[in-house]
C-alpha positions as CSV (number, residue, x, y, z in Angstrom):
1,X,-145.2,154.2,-18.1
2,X,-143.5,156.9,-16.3
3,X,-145.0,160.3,-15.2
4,X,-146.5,162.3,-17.9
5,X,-145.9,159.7,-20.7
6,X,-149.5,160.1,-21.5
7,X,-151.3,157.5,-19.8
8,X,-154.4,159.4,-19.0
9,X,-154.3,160.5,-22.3
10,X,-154.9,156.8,-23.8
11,X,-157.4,155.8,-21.5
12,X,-159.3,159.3,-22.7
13,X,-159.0,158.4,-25.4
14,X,-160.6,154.6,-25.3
15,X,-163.2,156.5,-23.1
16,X,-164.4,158.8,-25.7
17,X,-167.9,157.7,-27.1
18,X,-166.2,158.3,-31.1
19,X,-163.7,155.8,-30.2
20,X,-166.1,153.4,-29.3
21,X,-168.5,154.0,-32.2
22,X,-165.1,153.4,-34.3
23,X,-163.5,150.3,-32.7
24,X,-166.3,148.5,-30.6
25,X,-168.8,146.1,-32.8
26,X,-171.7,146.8,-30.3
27,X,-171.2,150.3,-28.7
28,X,-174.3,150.8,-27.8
29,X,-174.5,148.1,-25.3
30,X,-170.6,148.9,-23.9
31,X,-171.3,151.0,-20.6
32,X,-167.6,152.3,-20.0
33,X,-167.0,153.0,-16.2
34,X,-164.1,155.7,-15.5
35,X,-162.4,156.1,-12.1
36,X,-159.3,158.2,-11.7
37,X,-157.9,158.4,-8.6
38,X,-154.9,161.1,-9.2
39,X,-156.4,163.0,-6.4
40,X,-157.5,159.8,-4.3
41,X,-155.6,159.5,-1.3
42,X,-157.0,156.7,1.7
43,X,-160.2,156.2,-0.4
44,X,-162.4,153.5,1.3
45,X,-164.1,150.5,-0.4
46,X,-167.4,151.8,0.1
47,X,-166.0,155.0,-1.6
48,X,-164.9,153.4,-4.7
49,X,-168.2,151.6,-5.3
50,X,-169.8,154.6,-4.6
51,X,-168.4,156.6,-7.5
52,X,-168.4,152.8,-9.7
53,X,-172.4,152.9,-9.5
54,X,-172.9,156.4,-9.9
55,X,-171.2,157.0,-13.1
56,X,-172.5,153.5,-14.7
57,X,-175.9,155.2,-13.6
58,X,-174.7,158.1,-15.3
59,X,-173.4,156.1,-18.5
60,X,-176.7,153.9,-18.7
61,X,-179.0,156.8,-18.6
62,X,-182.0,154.9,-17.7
63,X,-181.2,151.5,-20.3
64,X,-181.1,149.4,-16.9
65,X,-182.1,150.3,-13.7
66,X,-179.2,150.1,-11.0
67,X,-181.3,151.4,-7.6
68,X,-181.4,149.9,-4.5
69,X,-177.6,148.3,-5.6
70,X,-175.7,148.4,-2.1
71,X,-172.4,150.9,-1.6
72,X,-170.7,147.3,-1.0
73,X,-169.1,144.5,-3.0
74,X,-172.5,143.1,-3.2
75,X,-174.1,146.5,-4.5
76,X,-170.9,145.7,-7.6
77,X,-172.1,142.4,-8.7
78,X,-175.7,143.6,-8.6
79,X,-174.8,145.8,-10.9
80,X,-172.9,143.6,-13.1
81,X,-175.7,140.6,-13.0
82,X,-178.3,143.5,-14.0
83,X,-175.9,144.2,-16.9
84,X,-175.2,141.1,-18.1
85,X,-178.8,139.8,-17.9
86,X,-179.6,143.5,-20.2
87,X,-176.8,141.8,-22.5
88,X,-174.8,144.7,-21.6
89,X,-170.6,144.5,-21.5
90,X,-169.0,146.7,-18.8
91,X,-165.4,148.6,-19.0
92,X,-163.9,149.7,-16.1
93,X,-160.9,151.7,-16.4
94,X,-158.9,152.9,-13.4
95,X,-156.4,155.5,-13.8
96,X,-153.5,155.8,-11.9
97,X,-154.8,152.3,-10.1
98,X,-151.6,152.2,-7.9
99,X,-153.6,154.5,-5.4
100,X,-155.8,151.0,-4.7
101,X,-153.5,148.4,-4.5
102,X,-151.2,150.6,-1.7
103,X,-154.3,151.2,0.0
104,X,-154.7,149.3,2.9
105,X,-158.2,149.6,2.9
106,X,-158.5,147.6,0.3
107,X,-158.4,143.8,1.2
108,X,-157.2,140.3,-0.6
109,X,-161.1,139.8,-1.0
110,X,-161.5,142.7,-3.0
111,X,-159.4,142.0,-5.7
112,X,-160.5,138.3,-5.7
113,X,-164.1,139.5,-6.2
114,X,-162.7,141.6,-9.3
115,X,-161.3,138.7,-10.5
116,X,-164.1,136.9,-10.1
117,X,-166.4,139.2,-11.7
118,X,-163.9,138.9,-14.8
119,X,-164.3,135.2,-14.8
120,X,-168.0,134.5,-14.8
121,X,-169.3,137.8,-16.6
122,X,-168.8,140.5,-19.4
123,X,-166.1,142.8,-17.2
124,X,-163.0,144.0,-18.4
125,X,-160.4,146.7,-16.7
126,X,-158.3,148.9,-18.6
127,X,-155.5,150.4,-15.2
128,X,-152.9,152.7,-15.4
129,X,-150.0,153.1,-12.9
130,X,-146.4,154.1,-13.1
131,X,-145.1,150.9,-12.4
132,X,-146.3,146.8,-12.7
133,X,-148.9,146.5,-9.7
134,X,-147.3,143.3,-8.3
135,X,-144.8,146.0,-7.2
136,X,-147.1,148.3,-5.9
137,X,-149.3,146.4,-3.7
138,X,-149.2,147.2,-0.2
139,X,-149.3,143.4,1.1
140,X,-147.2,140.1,-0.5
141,X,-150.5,138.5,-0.2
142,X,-152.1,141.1,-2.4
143,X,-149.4,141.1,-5.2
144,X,-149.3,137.7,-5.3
145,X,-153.3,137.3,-6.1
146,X,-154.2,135.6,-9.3
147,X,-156.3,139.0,-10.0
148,X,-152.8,140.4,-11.3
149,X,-152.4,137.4,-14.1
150,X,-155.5,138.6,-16.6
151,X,-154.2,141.3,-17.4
152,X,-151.3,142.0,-20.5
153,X,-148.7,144.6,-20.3
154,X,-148.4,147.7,-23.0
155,X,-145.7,150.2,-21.5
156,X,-146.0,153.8,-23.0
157,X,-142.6,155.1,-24.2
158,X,-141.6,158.5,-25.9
159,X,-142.4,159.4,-29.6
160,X,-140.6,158.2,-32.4
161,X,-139.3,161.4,-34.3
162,X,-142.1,161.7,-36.9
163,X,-145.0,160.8,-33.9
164,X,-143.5,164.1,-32.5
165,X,-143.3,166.1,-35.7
166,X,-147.2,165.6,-36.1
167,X,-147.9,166.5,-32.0
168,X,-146.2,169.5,-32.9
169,X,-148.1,170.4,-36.5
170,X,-151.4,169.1,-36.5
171,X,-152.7,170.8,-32.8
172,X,-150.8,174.2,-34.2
173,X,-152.4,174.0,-37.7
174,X,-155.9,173.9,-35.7
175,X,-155.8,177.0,-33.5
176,X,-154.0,178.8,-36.9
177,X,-150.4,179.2,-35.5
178,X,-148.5,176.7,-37.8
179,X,-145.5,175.2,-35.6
180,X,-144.5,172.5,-38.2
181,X,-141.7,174.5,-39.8
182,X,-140.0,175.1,-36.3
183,X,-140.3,170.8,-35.6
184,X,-136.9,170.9,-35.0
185,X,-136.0,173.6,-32.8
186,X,-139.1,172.3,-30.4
187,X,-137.5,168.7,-30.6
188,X,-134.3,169.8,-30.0
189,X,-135.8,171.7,-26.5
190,X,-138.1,169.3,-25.4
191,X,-136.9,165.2,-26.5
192,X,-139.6,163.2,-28.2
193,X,-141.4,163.2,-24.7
194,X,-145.1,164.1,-25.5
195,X,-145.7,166.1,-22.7
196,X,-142.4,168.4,-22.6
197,X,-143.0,168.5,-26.8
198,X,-146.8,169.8,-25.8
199,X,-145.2,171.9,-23.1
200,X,-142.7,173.9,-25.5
201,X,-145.8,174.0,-28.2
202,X,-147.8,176.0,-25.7
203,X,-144.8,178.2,-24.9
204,X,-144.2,178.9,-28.9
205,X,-147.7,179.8,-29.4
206,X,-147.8,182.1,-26.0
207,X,-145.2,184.1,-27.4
208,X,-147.0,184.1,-30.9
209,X,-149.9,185.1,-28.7
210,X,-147.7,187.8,-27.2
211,X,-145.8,189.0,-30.3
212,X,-148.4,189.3,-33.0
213,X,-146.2,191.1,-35.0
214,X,-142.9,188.5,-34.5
215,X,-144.3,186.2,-37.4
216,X,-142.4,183.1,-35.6
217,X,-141.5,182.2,-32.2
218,X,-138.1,183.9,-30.7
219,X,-136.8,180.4,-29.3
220,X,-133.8,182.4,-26.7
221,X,-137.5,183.6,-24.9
222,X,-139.8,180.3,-25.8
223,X,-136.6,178.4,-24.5
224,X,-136.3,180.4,-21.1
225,X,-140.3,180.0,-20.4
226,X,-140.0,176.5,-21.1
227,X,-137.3,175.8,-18.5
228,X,-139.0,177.7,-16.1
229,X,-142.3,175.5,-16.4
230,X,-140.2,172.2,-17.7
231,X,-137.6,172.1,-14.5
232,X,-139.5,171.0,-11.6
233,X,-140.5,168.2,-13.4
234,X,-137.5,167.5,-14.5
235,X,-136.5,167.5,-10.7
236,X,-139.5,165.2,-10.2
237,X,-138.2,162.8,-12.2
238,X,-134.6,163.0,-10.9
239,X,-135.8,162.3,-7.6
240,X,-137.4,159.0,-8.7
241,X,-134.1,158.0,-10.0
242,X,-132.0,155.1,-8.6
243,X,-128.4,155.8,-8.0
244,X,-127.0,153.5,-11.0
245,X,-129.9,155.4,-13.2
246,X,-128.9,158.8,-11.6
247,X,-125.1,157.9,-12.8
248,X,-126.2,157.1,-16.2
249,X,-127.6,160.5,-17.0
250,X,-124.8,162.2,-15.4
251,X,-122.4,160.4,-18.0
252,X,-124.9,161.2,-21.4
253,X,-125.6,164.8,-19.9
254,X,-121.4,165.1,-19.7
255,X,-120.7,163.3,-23.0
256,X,-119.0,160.0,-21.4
257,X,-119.3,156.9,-23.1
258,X,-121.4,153.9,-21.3
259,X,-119.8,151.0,-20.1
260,X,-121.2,147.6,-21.3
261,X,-122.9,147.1,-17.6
């Protein structure tokens, strides 16, 4: 899904221990592994394991002992054949995992190995990225690994308008500054993206915050805060824009009608 959509959000939200004591039928003997490499740039292999033990250490707290695994590929399935001999399941999710497969520091054999892991024990991978990885592998060889074919696709999209009606009520409720009359006006400002509609939201109650005695947001000044913060990411994502997309918004932003194409 593109920037923002909430992506991190979803896989926070798998990663939170009440979510797995809700959806998992044995959560107790789940160890969930979370990597996010947002900040990553040029990570090495050795790196990546590095961080991979030490929060399943973390995560385990003493259920299975994991020392003297190596910082290598071998250290990884040490862990995993401790795990699966505990009866343990392992999920490993990777946020924005687009910063690994353009790395050239990591090789062919290291998504094999994940795949083989996959094949002959209890490991799953929950990714994020911007894009389909085949794309965004930094070799032909890489994208064309069999790693890439376990996996199904869910793409994140922008609310529908009643998903974005109870973004903008339920949070406000919470922190006792009731946005759900003014649904509208925020929709009308921000789309039914969820992370411009929690943008404007944070603006409204700012100025509530401000202007204890307004009773409601003044949306001229919510609306002028709101561009300020909203417009370099709206430039973000104009920049990622191809020319036929770029020409597309042009025509809905000046009210021309779309030809078929």
């Amino acid at each position: 899904g593109d920037r923002k959509i909430g992506k991190s959000s979803l896989l926070n939200y798998v990663y939170n221990r009440s979510s797995r004591q809700k959806f998992l039928e044995e959560p107790e003997k789940t160890v969930m592994v979370f990597l996010d490499f947002q900040q990553e740039k040029g990570m090495t292999m050795e790196s990546f394991v590095r961080a991979l033990l030490g929060i399943a250490r973390f995560e385990l707290r003493d259920r299975v002992d994991l020392s003297g695994c190596a910082h290598s590929l071998d250290g990884i399935k040490d862990m995993v054949q401790r795990l699966d001999a505990a009866q343990f399941r392992i999920a490993i999710l990777l946020d924005e995992f687009e910063a690994v497969t353009t790395n050239p520091n990591f090789t062919l054999e290291f998504f094999s190995f994940l795949r083989f892991l996959a094949n002959h024990y209890n490991v799953a991978y929950i990714t994020s990225s911007a894009r389909d990885l085949q794309v965004l592998c930094h070799t032909r060889e890489i994208s064309d690994s069999p790693f890439f074919n376990i996996f199904s696709t869910m793409r994140l999209s922008v609310f529908n308008g009643a998903e974005a009606e109870e973004l903008i009520r339920v949070p406000s409720e919470k922190v006792g500054k009731p946005l759900g009359p003014h649904a509208q006006a925020i929709i009308e400002m921000a789309g039914l993206f969820p992370f411009f509609v929690q943008m404007a939201c944070s603006h409204a109650i700012e100025y509530l915050d401000d202007h204890p005695e307004a009773g409601e947001p003044d949306f001229r000044a919510v609306r002028r805060s709101f561009y300020e913060e909203a417009k370099l990411h709206y430039r973000y994502i104009w920049d990622g824009f191809d020319p036929h997309e770029k020409s597309t918004v042009l025509r809905v932003a000046k009210g021309k009608g779309m030809p078929d194409a």
